[in-house]
C-alpha positions as CSV (number, residue, x, y, z in Angstrom):
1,X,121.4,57.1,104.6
2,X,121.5,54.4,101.4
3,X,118.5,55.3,99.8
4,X,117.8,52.5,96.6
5,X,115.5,53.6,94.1
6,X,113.8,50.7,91.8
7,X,112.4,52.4,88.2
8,X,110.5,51.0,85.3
9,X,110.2,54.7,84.0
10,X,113.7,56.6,82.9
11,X,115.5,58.4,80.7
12,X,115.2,58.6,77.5
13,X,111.0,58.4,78.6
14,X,109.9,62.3,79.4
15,X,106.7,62.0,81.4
16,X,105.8,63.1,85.2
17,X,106.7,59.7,87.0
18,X,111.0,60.1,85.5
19,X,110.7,64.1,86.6
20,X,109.8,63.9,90.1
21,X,112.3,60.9,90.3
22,X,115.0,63.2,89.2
23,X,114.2,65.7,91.4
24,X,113.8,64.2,94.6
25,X,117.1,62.4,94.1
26,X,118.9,65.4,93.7
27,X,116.8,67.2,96.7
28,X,117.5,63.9,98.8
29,X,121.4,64.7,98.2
30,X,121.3,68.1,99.0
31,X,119.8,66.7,102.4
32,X,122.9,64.5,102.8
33,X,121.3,61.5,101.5
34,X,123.2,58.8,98.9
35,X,121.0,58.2,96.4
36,X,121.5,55.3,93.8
37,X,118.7,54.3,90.8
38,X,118.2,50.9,89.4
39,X,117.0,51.7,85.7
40,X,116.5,49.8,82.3
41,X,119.4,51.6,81.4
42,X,121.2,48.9,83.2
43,X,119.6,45.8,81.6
44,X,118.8,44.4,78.1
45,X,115.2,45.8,77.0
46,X,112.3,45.1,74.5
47,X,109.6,47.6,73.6
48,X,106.8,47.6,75.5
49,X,103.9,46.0,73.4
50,X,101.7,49.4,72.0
51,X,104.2,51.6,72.9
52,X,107.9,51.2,71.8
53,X,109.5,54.0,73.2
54,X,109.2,52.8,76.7
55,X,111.9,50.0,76.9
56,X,111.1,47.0,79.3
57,X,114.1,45.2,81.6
58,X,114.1,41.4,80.1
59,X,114.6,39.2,82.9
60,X,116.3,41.3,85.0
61,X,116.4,39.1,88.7
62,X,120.0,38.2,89.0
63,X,121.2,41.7,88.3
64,X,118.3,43.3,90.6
65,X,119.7,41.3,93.0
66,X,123.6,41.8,92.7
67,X,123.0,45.5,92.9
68,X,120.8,45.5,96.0
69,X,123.6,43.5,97.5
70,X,126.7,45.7,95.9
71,X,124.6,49.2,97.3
72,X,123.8,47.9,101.0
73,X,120.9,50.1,100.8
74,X,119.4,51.3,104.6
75,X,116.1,51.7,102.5
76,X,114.4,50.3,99.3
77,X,111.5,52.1,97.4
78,X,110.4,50.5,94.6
79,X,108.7,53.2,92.0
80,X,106.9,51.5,89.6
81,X,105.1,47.6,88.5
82,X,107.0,46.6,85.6
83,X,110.0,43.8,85.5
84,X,112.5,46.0,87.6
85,X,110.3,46.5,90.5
86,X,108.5,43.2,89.9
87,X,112.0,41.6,90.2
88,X,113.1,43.9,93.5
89,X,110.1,43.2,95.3
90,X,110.8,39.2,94.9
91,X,114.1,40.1,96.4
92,X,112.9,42.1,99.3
93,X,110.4,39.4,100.2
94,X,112.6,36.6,100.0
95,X,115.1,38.4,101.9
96,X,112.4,39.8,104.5
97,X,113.6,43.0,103.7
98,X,110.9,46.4,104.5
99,X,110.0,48.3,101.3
100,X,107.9,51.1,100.2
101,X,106.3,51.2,96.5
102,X,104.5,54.4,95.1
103,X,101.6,54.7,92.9
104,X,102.2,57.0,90.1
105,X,99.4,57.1,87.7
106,X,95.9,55.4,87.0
107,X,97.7,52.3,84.8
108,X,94.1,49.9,85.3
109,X,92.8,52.6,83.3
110,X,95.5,52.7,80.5
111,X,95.4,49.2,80.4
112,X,91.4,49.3,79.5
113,X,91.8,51.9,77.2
114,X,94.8,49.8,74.8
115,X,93.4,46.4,75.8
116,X,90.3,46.5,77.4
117,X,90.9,44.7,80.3
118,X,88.4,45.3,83.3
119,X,89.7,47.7,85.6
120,X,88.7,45.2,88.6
121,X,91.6,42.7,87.2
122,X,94.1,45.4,87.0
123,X,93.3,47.1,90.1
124,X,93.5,43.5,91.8
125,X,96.8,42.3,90.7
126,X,98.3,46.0,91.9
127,X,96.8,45.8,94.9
128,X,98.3,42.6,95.7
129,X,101.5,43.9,94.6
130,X,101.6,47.3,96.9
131,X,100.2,45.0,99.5
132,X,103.5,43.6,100.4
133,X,104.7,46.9,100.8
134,X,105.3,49.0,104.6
135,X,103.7,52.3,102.6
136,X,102.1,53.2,99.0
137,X,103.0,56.3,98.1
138,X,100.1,58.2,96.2
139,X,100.2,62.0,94.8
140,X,96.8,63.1,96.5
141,X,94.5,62.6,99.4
142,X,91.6,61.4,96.8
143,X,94.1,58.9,94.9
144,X,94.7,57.3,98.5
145,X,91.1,57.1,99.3
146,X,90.0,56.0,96.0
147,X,93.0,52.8,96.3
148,X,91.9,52.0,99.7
149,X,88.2,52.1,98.5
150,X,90.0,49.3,96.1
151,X,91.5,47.2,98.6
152,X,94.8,48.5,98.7
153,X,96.2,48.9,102.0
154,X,99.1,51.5,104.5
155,X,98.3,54.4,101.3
156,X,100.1,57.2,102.2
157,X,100.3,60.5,100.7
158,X,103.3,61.7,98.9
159,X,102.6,65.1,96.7
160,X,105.1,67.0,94.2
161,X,106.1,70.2,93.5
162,X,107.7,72.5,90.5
163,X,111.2,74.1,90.2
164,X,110.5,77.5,90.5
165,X,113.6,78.9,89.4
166,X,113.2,77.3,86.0
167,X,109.7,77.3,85.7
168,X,108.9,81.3,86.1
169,X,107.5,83.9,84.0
170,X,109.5,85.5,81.1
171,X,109.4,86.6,77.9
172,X,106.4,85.4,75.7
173,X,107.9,85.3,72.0
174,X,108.6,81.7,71.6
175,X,105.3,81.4,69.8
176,X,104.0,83.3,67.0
177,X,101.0,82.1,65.7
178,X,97.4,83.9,65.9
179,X,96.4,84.9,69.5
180,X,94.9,83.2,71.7
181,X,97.7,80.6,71.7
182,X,96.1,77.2,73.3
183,X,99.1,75.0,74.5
184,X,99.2,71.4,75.1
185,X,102.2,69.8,76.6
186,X,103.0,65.9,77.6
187,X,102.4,62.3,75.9
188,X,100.6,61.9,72.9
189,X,98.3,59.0,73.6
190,X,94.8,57.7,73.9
191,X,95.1,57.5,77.7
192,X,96.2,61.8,77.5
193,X,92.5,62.4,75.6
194,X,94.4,64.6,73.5
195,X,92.1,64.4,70.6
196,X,89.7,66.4,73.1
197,X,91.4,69.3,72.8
198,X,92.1,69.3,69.6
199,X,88.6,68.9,68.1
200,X,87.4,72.4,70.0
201,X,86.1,75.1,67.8
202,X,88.5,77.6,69.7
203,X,90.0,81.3,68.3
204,X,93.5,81.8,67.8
205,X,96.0,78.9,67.8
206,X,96.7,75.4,69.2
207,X,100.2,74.1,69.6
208,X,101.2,70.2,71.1
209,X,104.1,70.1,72.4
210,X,105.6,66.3,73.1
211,X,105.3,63.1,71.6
212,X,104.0,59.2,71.4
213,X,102.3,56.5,70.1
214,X,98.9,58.3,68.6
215,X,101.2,62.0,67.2
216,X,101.4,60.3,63.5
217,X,97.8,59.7,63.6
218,X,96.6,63.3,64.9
219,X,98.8,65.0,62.9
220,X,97.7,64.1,59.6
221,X,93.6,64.4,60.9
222,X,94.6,68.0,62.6
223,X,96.5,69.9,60.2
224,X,95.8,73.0,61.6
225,X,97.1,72.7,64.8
226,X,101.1,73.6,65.4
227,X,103.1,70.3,66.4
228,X,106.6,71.1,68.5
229,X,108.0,67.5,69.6
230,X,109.6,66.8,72.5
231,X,111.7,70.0,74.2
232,X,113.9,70.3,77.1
233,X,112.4,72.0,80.2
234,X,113.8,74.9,79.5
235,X,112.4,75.2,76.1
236,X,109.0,74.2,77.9
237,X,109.2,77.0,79.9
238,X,109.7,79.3,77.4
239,X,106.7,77.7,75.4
240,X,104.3,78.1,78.9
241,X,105.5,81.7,78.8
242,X,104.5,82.5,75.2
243,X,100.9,80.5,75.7
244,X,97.7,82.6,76.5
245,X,96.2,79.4,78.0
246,X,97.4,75.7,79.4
247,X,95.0,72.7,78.4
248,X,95.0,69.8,79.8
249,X,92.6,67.3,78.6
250,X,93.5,63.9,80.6
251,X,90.7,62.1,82.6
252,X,93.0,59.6,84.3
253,X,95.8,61.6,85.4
254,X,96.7,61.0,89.0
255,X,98.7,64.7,89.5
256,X,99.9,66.5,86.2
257,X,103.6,67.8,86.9
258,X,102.5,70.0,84.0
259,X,100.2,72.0,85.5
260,X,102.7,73.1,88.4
261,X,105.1,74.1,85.3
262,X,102.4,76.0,83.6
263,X,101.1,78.0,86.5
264,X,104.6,78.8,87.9
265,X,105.5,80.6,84.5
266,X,102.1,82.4,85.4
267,X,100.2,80.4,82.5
268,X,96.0,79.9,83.5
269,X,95.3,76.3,83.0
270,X,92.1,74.4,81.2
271,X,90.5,71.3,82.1
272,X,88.4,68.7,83.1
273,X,87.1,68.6,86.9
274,X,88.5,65.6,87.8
275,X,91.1,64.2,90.2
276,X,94.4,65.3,89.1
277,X,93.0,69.1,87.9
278,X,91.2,69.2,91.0
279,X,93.3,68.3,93.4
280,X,96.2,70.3,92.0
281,X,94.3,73.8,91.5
282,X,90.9,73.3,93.1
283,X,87.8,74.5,91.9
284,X,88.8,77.9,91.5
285,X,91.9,80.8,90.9
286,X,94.5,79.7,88.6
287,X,92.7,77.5,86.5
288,X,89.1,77.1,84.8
289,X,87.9,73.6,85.4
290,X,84.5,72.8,83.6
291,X,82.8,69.5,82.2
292,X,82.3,71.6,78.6
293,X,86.4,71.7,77.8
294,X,85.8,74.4,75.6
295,X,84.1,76.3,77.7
296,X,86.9,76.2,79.9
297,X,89.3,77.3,77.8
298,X,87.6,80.8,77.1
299,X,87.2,81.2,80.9
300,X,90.8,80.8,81.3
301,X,91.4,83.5,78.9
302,X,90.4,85.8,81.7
303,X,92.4,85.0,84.9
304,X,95.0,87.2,85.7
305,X,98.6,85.4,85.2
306,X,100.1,86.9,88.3
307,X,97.7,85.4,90.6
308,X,98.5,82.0,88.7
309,X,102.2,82.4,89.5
310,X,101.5,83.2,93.0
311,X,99.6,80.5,93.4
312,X,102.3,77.8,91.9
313,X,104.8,79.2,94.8
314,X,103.1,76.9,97.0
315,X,104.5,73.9,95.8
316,X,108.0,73.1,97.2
317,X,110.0,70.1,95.7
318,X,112.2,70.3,99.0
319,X,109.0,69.3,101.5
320,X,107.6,67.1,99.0
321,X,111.0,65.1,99.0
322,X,111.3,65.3,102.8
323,X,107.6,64.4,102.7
324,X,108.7,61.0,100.8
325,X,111.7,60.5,102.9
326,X,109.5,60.3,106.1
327,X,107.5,57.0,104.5
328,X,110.5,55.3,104.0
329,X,111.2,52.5,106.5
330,X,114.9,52.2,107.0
331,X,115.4,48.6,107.9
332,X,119.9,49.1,109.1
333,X,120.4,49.3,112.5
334,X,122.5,52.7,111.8
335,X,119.5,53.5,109.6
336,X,116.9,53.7,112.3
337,X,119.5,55.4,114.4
338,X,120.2,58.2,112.7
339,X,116.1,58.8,111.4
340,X,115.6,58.8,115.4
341,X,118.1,61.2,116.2
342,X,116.9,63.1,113.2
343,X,113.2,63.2,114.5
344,X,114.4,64.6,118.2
345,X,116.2,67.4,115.6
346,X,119.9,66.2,116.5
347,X,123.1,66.0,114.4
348,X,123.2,62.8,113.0
């Protein structure tokens, strides 16, 4: 099957949403699936207002178009909000075509943090635009309940998983500062509540590993904390090995790819109770979840790292991917074909 991805959010952007896009792309063509991405790559870009490393497509309908057409996709799933998807959802409305959209991360919520904006405006406008989709996509049972509490509408659930190969545990020299080594890994930002870590009265050492529009700023008011940029995933592993403890912060995160990476490399995660922490490692076993963050983080001092590992090998990015490739709505006659010859578990 033709399988056309739409994506606001790619390379050279590291974050969760451009991960599990890579990944299920490549475990959709294991699976015998074509795969093509539409990404700003493609078009001329701006910075996005607040945050200039993520580039924005400037009027990018035309082109949308011509490569809908040039692909002949049997399916269209349209990732994320911004001009790209805006601009393929247009198409696939005036064209009467079936899409599906996904919901990635609690953006009414960024927005209100940078701008202020009430989270009933935001939460309107993408519910109107998910709307016109066949399926929403959302990481977590309590993501889809919370966006059909919000009017959105066919939420579905689409969860994610870790590379466990790459992710696993290993040596634990790549940091050598004071034990306990308290690690931090993903955007630096307001929406990321960084800062909340990085305030706590805890032993040892803190490190941040990653990057964005609020690291100048917290670097010069935290000079004690150890500041490693953006690394490869392979270099991330390494640093999950060498940390005592993972700590993530975030109150608005949807899933946290992180987490999976930590706990597969058999690191105990910190953090908040809230959706995202909860939903990924529950109340209890690989991870300390507790109101008082700092609190937290001495609790997960004491939970045993193979349990932690154990517990990651849950997660498999091949049934998440087949998970997403049963919400798709194939809209080619040899599309629908094959998906039903599939389902009765014959050779297509």
């Amino acid at each position: 099957m033709n399988i056309l991805i739409v994506t606001d959010a790619w390379e050279p952007q590291v974050n969760g949403v451009v991960r599990t896009l890579k990944q299920t792309r490549h475990e959709l063509t294991q699976l015998g699936h074509r795969v093509e991405l539409v990404t700003p790559q493609d078009f001329r870009t701006f910075p996005c207002p607040t945050y200039p490393e993520i580039r924005l497509s400037w009027r990018p309908g035309a082109k949308v178009a011509q490569r809908i057409e040039t692909f002949a996709p049997d399916a269209i799933h349209i990732a994320t909000e911004g001009p790209l998807g805006m601009a393929a959802r247009r198409y696939c409305i005036r064209k009467r075509i079936p899409f599906t959209t996904a919901y990635h991360s609690r953006f009414p919520e960024y927005v209100k943090l940078r701008f202020g904006i009430p989270l009933g405006w935001t939460y309107a406008w993408l519910a109107r635009f998910h709307n016109a989709a066949v399926a929403t996509m959302a990481p977590t049972q309590v993501v889809v309940d919370d966006l059909c509490a919000r009017g959105f509408t066919k939420v579905v659930t689409w969860t994610r998983g870790v590379d466990l190969t790459l992710f696993k545990p290993g040596t634990r020299e790549r940091l050598s500062t004071r034990r306990p080594i308290f690690v931090y890994v993903g955007r630096v930002a307001v929406e990321k509540n960084v800062e909340a870590f990085l305030e706590l009265d805890l032993p040892g050492s803190k490190w941040v590993c990653g990057d964005g529009p609020a690291a100048a700023t917290l670097r010069g008011k935290y000079p004690d904390v150890n500041w490693l940029g953006v690394l490869d995933q392979r270099e991330l592993a390494e640093v999950y090995n060498a940390a005592d403890v993972f700590v993530f912060p975030s109150r608005t995160d949807t899933f946290g790819l992180v987490l999976l990476e930590a706990m597969a490399c058999g690191c105990p995660v910190a953090a908040y109770p809230v959706t995202g922490p909860i939903d990924v490692i529950g109340t209890d076993g690989p991870g300390a979840l507790n109101d008082d963050l700092q609190r937290a983080c001495l609790d997960a001092l004491n939970i045993d790292r193979v349990a932690v590992r154990q517990y990651a090998e849950r997660f498999s990015w091949t049934a998440a991917s087949k998970q997403f490739l049963g919400h798709l709505h194939p809209f080619t006659p040899a599309a629908q074909a094959e998906l039903r010859l599939a389902e009765q578990g014959q050779p297509g």
